[in-house]
Structure formats: C-alpha cells, structure tokens
C-alpha positions as CSV (number, residue, x, y, z in Angstrom):
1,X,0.0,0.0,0.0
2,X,2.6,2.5,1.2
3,X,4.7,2.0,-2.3
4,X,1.8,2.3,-4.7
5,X,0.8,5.7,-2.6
6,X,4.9,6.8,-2.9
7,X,4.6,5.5,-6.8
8,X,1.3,7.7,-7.5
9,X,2.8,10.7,-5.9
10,X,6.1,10.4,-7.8
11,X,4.0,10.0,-11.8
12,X,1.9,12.7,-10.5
13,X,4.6,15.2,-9.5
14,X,6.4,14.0,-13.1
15,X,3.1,15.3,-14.5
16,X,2.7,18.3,-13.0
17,X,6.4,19.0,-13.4
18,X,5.7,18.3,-17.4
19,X,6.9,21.5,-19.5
20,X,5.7,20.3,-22.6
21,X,4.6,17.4,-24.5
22,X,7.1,16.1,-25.2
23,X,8.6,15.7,-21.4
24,X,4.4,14.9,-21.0
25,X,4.9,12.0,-23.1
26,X,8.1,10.8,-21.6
27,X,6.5,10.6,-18.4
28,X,3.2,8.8,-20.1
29,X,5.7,6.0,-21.4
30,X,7.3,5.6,-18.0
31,X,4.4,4.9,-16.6
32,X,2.1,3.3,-19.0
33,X,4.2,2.4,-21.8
34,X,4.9,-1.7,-22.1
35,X,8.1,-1.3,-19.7
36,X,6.5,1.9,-17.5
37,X,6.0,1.2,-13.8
38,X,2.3,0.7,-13.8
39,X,2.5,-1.7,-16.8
40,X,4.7,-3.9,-14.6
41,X,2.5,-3.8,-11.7
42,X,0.0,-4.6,-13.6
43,X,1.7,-8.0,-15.0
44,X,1.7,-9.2,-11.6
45,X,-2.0,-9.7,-11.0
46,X,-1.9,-12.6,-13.1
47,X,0.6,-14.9,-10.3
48,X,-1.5,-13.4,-7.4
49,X,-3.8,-15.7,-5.6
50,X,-7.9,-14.5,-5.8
51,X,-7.4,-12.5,-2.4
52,X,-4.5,-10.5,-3.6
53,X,-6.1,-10.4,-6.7
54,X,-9.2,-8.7,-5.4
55,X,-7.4,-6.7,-2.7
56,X,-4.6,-5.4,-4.7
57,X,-6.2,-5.2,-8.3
58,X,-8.7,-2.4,-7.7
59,X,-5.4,-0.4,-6.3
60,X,-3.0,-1.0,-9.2
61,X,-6.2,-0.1,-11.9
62,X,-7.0,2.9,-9.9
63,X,-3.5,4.3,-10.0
64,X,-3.2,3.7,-14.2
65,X,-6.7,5.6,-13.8
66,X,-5.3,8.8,-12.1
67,X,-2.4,8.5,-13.7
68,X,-4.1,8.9,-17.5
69,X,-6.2,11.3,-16.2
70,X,-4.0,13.3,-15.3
71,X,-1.4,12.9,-17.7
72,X,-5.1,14.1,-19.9
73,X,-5.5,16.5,-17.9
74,X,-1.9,18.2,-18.5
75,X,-2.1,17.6,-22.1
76,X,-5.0,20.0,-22.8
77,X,-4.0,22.7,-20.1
78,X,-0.3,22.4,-21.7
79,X,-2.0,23.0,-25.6
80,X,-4.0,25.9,-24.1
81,X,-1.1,27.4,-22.9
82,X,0.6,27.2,-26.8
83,X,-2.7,28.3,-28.0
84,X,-2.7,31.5,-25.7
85,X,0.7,32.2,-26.3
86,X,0.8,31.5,-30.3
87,X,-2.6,34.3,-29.9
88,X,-0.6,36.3,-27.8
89,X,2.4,36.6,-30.9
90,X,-0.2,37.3,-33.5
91,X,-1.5,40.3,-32.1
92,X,-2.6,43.2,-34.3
93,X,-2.2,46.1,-32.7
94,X,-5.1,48.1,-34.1
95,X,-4.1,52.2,-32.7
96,X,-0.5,51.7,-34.9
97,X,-0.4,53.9,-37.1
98,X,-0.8,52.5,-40.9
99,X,2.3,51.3,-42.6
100,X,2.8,53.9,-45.8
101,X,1.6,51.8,-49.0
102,X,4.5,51.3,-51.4
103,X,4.0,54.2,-54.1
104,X,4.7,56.7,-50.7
105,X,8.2,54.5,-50.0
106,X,9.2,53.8,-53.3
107,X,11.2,56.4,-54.5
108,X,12.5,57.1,-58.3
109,X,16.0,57.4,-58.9
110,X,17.6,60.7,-59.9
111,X,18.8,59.5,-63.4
112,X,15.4,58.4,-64.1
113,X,13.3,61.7,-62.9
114,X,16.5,64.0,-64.5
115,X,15.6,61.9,-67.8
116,X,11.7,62.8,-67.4
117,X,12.4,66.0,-66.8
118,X,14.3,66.5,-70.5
119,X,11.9,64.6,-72.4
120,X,8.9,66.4,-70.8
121,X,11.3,70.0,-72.1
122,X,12.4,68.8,-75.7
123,X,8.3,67.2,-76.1
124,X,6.9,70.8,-75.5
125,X,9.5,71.8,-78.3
126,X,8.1,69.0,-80.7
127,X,10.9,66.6,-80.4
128,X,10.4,62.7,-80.4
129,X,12.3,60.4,-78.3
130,X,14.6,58.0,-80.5
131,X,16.4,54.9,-78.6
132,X,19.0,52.3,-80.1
133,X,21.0,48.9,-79.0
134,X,23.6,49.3,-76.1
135,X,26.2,46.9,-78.2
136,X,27.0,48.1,-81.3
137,X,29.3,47.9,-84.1
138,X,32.4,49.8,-85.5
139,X,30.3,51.4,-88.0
140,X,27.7,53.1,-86.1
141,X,29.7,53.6,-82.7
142,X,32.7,55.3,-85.2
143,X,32.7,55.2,-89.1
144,X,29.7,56.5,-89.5
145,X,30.3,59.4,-87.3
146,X,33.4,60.5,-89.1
147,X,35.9,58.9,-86.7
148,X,39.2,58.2,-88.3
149,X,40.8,54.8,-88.6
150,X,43.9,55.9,-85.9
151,X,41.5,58.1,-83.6
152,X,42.3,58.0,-80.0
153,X,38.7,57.2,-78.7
154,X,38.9,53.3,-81.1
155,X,42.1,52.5,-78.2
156,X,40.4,50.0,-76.0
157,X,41.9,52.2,-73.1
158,X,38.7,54.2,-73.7
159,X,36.0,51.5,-74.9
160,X,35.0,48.1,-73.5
161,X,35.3,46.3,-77.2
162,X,34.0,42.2,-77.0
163,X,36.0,39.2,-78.3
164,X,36.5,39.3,-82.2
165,X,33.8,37.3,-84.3
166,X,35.5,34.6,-86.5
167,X,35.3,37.0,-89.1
168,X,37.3,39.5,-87.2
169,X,34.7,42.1,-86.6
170,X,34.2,43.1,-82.7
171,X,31.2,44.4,-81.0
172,X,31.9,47.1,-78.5
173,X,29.5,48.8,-75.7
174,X,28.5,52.1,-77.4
175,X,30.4,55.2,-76.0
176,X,28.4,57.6,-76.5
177,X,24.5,57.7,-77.6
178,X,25.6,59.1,-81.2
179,X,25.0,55.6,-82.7
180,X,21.1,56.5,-82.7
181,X,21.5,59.2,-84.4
182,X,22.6,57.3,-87.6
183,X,20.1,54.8,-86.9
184,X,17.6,57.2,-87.3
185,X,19.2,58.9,-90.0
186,X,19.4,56.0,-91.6
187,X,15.5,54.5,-90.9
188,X,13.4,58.2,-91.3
189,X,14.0,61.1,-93.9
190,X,14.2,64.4,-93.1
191,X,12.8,66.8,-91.3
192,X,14.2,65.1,-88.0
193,X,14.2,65.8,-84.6
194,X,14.8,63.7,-81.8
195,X,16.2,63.5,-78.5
196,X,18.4,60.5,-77.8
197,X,18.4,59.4,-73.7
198,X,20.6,56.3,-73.0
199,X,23.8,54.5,-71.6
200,X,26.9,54.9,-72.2
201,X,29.9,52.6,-71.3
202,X,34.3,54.0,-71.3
203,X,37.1,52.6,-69.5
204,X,36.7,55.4,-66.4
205,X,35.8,55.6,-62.8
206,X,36.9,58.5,-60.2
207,X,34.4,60.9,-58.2
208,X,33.2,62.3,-61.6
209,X,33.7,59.3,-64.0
210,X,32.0,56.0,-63.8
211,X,32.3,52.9,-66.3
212,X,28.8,53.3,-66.9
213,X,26.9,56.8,-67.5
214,X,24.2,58.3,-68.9
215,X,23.8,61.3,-71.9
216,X,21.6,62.7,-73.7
217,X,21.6,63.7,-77.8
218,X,19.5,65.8,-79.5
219,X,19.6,66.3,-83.2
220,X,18.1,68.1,-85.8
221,X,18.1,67.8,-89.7
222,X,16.3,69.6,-92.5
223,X,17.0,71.8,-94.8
224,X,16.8,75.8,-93.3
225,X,18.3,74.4,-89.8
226,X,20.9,76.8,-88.3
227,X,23.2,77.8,-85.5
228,X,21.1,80.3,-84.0
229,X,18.0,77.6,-84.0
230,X,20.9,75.7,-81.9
231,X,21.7,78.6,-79.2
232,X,17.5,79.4,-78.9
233,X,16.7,75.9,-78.2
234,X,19.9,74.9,-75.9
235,X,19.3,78.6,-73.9
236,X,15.3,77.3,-74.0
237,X,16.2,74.0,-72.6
238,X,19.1,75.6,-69.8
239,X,16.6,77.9,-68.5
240,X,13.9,75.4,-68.5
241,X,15.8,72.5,-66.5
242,X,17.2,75.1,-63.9
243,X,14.2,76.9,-63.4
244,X,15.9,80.2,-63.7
245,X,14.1,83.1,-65.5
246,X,17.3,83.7,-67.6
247,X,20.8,82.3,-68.5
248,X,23.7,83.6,-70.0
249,X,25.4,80.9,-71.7
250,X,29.2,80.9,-74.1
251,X,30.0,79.1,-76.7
252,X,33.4,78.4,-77.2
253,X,35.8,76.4,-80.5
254,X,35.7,72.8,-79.8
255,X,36.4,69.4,-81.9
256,X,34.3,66.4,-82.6
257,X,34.5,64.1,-85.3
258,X,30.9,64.0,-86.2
259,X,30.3,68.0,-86.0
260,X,31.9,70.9,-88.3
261,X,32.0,73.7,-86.6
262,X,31.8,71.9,-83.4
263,X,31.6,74.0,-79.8
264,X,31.7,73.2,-75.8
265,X,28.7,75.3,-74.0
266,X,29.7,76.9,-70.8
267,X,26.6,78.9,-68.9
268,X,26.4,81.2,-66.1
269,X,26.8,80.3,-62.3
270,X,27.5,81.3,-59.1
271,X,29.9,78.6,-57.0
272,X,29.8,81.0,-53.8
273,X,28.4,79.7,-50.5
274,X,29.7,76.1,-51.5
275,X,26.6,76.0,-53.8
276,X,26.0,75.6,-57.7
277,X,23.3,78.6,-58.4
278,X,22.8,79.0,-62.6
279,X,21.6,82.2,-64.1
280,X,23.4,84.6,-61.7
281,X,27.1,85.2,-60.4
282,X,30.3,85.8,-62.6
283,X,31.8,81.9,-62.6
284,X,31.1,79.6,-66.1
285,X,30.3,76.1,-65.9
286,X,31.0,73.5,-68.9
287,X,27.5,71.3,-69.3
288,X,27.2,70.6,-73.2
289,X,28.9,69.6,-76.0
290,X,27.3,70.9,-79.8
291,X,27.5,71.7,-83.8
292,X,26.7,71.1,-87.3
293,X,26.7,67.8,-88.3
294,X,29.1,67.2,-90.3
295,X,29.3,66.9,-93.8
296,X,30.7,63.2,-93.9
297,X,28.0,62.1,-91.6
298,X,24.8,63.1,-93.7
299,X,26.8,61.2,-96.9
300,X,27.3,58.3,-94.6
301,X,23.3,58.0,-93.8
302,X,22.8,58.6,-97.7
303,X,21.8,62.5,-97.1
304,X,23.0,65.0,-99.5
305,X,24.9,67.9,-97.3
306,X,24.4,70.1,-100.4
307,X,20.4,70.2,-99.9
308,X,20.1,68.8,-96.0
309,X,22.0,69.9,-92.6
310,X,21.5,70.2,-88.9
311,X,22.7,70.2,-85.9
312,X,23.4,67.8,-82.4
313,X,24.2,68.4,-78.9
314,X,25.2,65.9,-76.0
315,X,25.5,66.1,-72.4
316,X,25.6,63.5,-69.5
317,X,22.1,62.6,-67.6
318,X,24.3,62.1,-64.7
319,X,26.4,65.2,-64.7
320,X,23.2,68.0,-64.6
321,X,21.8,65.7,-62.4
322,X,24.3,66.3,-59.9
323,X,24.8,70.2,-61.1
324,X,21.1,70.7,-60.4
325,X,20.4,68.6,-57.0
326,X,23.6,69.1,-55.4
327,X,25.0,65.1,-55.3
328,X,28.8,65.7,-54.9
329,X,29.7,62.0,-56.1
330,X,28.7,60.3,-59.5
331,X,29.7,57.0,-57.8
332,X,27.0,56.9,-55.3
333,X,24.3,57.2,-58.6
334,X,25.1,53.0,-58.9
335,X,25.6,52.1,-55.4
336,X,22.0,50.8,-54.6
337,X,22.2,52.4,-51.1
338,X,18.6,52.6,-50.3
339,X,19.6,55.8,-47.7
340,X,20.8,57.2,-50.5
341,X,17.8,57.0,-52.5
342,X,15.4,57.6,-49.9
343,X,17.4,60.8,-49.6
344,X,17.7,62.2,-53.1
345,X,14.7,60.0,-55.0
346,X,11.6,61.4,-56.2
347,X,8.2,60.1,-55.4
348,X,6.9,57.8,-57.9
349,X,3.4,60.0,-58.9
350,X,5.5,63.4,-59.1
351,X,5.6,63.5,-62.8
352,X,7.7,66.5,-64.1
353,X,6.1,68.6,-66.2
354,X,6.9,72.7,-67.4
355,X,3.1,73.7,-65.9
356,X,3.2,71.8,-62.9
357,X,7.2,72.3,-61.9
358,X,9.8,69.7,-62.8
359,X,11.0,69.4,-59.2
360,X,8.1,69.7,-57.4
C-alpha cells in the first residue's frame, strides 16, 4: 500500500512538473508504456492468488486511472497554454499607425526623374524620343560618325570592345548615344528631330567618371536648320531644367569628329556659399557639347549635305543631375544604397512637367 501511494505521488509530481509534450509523453511512457511502472505492476496480478487479486487489483487499476487522467488532464492545459501564447504573438495592434503603401516609400532614382524631366522639355518643343541597341558595331559607334581609322577614342583604353567574331569584326559597348543618331538617319527622312536618352559605357571611374553613365543627344536635320535655331533651343532647354528666369550661356571652339564647326557650351553660375546657383554670379560652368553635323556624316546616312543639314548636342544625364540637385559624387548614382535613394529619389506620382514644376 505504502509503495503504490509513494509511486502515485512520484507519476503525478512527473506530470505536474511536465513543461511540454514532449517531457508529457516521456512521463506517459514511463508509466504506462509496455516497460512503464504501472505496466509492470500490472503483469503481476496474473501470479497473485484471488485474495490478492481482489485486494490489490482495484489499487493497481486505480492508479493507471489517475495517472491517464492526469497525464489528460496536463495535455489540454499544456496545448492551451501554446494556444494563448501562439494568440498572444499574432496580435494586431489596431491604434498603430498605418504602414505607408509602397507608391509613398518607393522612390525614383535621380537619373530616371533628370531623364523625365528633359523629355517632358524637348516634347513641349516638338521633339520625339529615339532609342537604339547598347552593343554596337564599328560602323555606327565610329565610321559612320566621321571617326578616323587611328583616332584615339577606337584605343580599348577608352572602350569596352568584345572578343572578335571569326570573321574578325568586334562588337563594342557604345560610348556615347551618337549611334542613334545614324540609326535614325538612316530608318526616317528628313525633317528630323529627336532626343536620344541612354547608356553609355568607357574605360573610367573616379568621383566624376564611372564605367557606366548616362547622356543625352538631340539632333536636328532639314533643310533651313541653323546655329542660331541651336543657341535658342539649348538657352530654351538651360533655363527650363534650372528653373531660372534667364541664363547667359558661351560658346566656345571645340572638336568632334561628327560636327563641323563643333563647340563646348559653358553657362552662367555662381559657386559662392559652396553651392551651384545657374543664371546669376560671374563663374562659367561647362555642361554641353554641340554643332553642325558634319558633312561626312549626312553622306554616310545617304543624305545630301548640299540640300540637307542640322545640328546635335550631347551632355551627360548624370552630370546635370548632380549640377542641379547638389550630389557631390557620380559614384553613389550605382551604389544601390537605399539611404541614398530615400534621400535624393523622387516620389513615384510626381511627374515632371513645365506647368506643374519639374521638381516639385
């Protein structure tokens, strides 16, 4: 008697003791399982005579009684335990406030609102947007634009040129957007005007350089098309972008292949105060690069330079980004450094346009 009421208050205790179901179970199969304690006590009433039988049989059923219930009992308070715990963890708290929906996040990058912000300038001026391949060949990235066989930019010091085809011709990543231009030379006829957005790749990387970059073309072909239709529309699209009222701008003697006469634009600024500030001051700031198109160029495309010419310009995306927004390194443009962005991005339903503001 005295060791079945010491066994039923050690199982009990292991019950009660039980953190989990697992230990729960451990203690089940200790007690009940074919080798537990009560199994084994049980096994005995077979050798008993009737008397001990009858006097000791009630006592060993009754403990495997308390003991399942008990073990039943722990089970369900132990699983309403998880249950109030696992409810506890999933909690909504209702007075937070709302998380911002992902169009109030989201932010667009610089490059991408600078590059709205020009097309929505050169569309009010009636000019289409014209794109082209990123690899390209000899032909369109040099020939075509009047680059000489020996010319410093063919090095591949300069441009990223791919393995040689067996029949000896190599790809290369364009270096500048001018490529489009004789694409769409070549696919519309005159009058033209487009604007030519896109990337760029050249063997450079610094504070102001990266391997990778971003420019803008415009060009312009008929048959009345000038220099002075040039300055208008490049003063037009300087005062425009800045948001100044006006803007003095110089045009100086420059080279390029592909133009004849060819010119660098420098325009008004103020660097005081650590600061960039355009249409006031008595500092100049280089931004653009521009000129006729050359003669060589419209016979490449097939265009008579005795009845058709125009005029280009080019600049880098990334450069008047960084003029206009004050970012003081190009490097940090291709970083992915979403501090960064959520710093100088735009929101993603803040179209630019010249009524509504382009930075507003």
């Amino acid at each position: 008697m005295s060791d079945l009421k010491k066994l039923e208050a050690e199982l009990l205790g292991a019950v009660a003791a039980a953190g989990d179901e697992a230990a729960l179970e451990a203690v089940r199969v200790a007690a009940l399982g074919k080798k537990g304690s009560v199994s084994e006590l049980l096994k005995t009433l077979g050798a008993m005579t009737p008397v001990e039988r009858k006097e000791k049989g009630p006592l060993i059923n009754g403990l495997k009684d308390k003991v399942t219930e008990a073990i039943t009992a722990r089970r369900d308070a132990l699983r309403k335990a998880a249950m109030r715990q696992q409810l506890a963890a999933d909690t909504v708290d209702v007075t937070l406030p709302v998380r911002a929906a992902p169009a109030e996040r989201g932010r667009i990058h610089p490059v991408s609102q600078v590059i709205d912000e020009i097309t929505a300038i050169f569309a009010d001026m009636g000019f289409a947007v014209a794109e082209g391949p990123d690899i390209e060949t000899d032909f369109y990235n040099f020939t075509a634009l009047n680059f000489p066989p020996d010319h410093p930019a063919r090095d591949m010091h300069d441009t990223f040129f791919f393995n040689p085809k067996p029949d000896g011709e190599r790809l290369l990543l364009r270096t500048h957007t001018s490529p489009v231009q004789i694409r769409t030379m070549q696919a519309q006829k005159p009058p033209i005007k487009v604007v030519i957005p896109g990337r760029t790749y050249r063997c450079d990387s610094d504070q102001t350089h990266t391997p990778m970059f971003h420019q803008v073309e415009g060009l312009v072909i008929d048959k009345s098309s000038h220099l002075g239709h040039l300055k208008w529309i490049l003063a037009e699209f300087c005062k425009a972008f800045f948001e100044v009222d006006d803007v003095k701008m110089r045009f100086r003697p420059s080279f390029f292949p592909f133009t004849e006469p060819s010119m660098e634009v420098d325009i008004q600024c103020d660097r005081s105060g650590g600061e960039v500030r355009f249409g006031e001051g008595n500092d100049w700031l280089e931004i653009l690069g521009c000129g006729m198109v050359h003669p060589n160029v419209l016979r490449n495309v097939g265009l008579d330079p005795d009845e058709y010419q125009g005029f280009a310009w080019g600049m880098g995306i990334d450069r008047i980004a960084m003029l206009k927004y004050g970012m003081p390194d190009l490097r940090a443009f291709f970083e992915a450094d979403v501090r960064w962005l959520r710093h100088y991005g735009f929101r993603p339903l803040d179209f630019p346009t010249l009524a509504g503001g382009l930075s507003i």
